[in-house]
N, C-alpha and C positions, 0 to 999 in steps of 0.2 A: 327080592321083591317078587309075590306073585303075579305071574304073565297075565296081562290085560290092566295092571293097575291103572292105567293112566291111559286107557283108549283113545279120552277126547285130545289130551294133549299131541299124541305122536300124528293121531289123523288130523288136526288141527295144522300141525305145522307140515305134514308131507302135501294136504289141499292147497294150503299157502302158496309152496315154493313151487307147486305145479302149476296152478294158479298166475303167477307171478311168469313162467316160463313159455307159458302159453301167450302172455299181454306182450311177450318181444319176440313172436310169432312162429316161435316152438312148434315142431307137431309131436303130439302126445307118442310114444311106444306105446300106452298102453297101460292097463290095469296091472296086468302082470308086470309090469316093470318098476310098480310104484310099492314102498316096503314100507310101512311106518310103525317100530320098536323104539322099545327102548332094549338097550345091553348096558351091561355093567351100570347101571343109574346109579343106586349108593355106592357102589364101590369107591373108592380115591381114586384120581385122574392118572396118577401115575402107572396103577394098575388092575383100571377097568377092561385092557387089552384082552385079559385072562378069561373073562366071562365070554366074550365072543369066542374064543380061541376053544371053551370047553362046548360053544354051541352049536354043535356040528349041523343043526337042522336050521339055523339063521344061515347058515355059511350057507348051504343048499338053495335056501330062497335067493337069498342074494346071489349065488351064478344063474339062476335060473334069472333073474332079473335083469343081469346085465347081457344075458342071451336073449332076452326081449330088445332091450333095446339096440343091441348089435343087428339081430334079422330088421329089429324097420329102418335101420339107419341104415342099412343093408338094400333095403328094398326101395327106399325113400330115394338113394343114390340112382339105381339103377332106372328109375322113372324119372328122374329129372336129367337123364342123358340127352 
């Protein structure tokens, strides 16, 4: 599948669950912590694994992402001392 096929859907549902995270009083990390692909979409479930696995630059976003949200949870902690 070419990247971007389906923009509205992934931003659709990553707004959603943000959305949704924020209404049970979440604080945001942040833009950068928010990723919304799709991987392996047609592939079979049993091995869509492989498409992530060959996508070395989703893999990047996604550390990058969960080191966003590490530093505010990080920083979140250390202000609510």
């Amino acid at each position: 599948m070419p990247a971007g096929c389906f923009p509205e859907g992934t931003e659709n549902v990553r707004r959603g669950l943000s959305d949704w995270l924020k209404s049970m009083d979440l604080v945001p990390a942040g833009t950068l912590a928010e990723i919304d692909r799709y991987i392996g979409y047609w592939e079979p479930y049993a091995t869509n694994h492989v498409a992530y696995e060959q996508d070395h630059g989703i893999q990047d976003e996604l550390r990058n992402a969960a080191r966003t949200l590490y530093a505010a949870a990080w920083q979140s902690d250390r202000v609510n001392r």
